[in-house]
C-alpha positions in Angstrom: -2.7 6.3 79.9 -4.9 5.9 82.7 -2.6 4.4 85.4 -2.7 5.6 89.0 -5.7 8.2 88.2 -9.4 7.6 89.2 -10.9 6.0 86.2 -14.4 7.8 84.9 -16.7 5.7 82.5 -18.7 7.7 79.8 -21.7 5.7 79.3 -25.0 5.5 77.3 -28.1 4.5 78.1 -29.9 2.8 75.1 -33.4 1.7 73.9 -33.6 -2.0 73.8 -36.1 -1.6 71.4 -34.5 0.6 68.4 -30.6 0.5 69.8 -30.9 4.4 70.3 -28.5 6.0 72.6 -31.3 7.9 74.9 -28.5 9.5 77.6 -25.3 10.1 78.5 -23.6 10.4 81.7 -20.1 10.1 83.8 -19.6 7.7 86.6 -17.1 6.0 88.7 -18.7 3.0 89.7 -20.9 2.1 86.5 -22.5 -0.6 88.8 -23.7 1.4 91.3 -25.5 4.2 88.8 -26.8 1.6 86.5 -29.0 0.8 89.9 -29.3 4.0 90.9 -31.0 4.6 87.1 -33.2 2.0 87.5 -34.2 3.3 90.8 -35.2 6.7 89.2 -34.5 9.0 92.5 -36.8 11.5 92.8 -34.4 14.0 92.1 -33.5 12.7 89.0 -34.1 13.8 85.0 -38.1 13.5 84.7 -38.0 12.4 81.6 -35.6 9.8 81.6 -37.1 8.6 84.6 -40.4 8.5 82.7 -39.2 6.7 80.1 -36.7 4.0 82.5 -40.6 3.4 84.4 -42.0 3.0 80.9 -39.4 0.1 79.9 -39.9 -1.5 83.2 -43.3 -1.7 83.1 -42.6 -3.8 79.4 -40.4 -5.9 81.5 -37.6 -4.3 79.5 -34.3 -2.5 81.0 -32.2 0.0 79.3 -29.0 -1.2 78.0 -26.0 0.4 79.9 -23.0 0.5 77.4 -18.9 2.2 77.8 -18.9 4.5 75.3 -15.1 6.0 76.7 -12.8 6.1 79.7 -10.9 9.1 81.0 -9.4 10.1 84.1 -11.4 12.8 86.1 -9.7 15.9 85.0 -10.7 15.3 81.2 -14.4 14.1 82.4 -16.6 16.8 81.4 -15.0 17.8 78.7 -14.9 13.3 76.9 -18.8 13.7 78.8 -19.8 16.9 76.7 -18.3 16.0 73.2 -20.3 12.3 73.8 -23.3 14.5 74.8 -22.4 16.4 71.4 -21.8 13.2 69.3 -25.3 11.4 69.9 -27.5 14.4 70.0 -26.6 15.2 66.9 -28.4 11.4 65.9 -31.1 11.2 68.8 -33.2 13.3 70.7 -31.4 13.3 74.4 -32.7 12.9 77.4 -29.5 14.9 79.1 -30.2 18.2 80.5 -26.6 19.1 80.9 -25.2 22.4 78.9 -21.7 22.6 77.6 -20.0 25.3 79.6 -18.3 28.3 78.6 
């Protein structure tokens, strides 16, 4: 149970145009990095910034979907195993390595 701890959303970025989950982060304010993905900083994953801009430009958004909730302690390990789980059906566009 999740009561009294900071609440982390595992989420999925997916093609509106073949349901494909495309990427998978960690947030705590699913909101604010929905916007901040549709912003594509600068600093940001190149590729899934190319392919966000290639979406907009159709007039199309990704879809941002809970895949999981945790507390922050258990956040990179429920983040890796998602990570795990869809690249074993799609090609990601995460750049994060599970750690030893």
């Amino acid at each position: 149970m999740l009561i009294g701890l900071e609440r982390v959303v595992i989420y999925g970025l997916i093609d509106p145009d073949d349901g494909v989950v495309k990427y998978v982060g960690s947030t705590t304010n699913a909101g604010h990095r929905y916007r901040e993905h549709l912003q594509m900083p600068r600093r940001a994953n190149a590729h899934l910034n190319t392919w966000i801009k290639s979406l907009i430009d159709k007039n199309k958004k990704p879809m941002f979907v809970f895949i999981d909730l945790c507390n922050k302690e258990e956040r990179e390990q429920i983040e890796y195993k998602w990570i795990e789980h869809f690249s074993k059906l799609s090609v990601l566009f995460n750049h994060k390595i599970k750690p030893k």
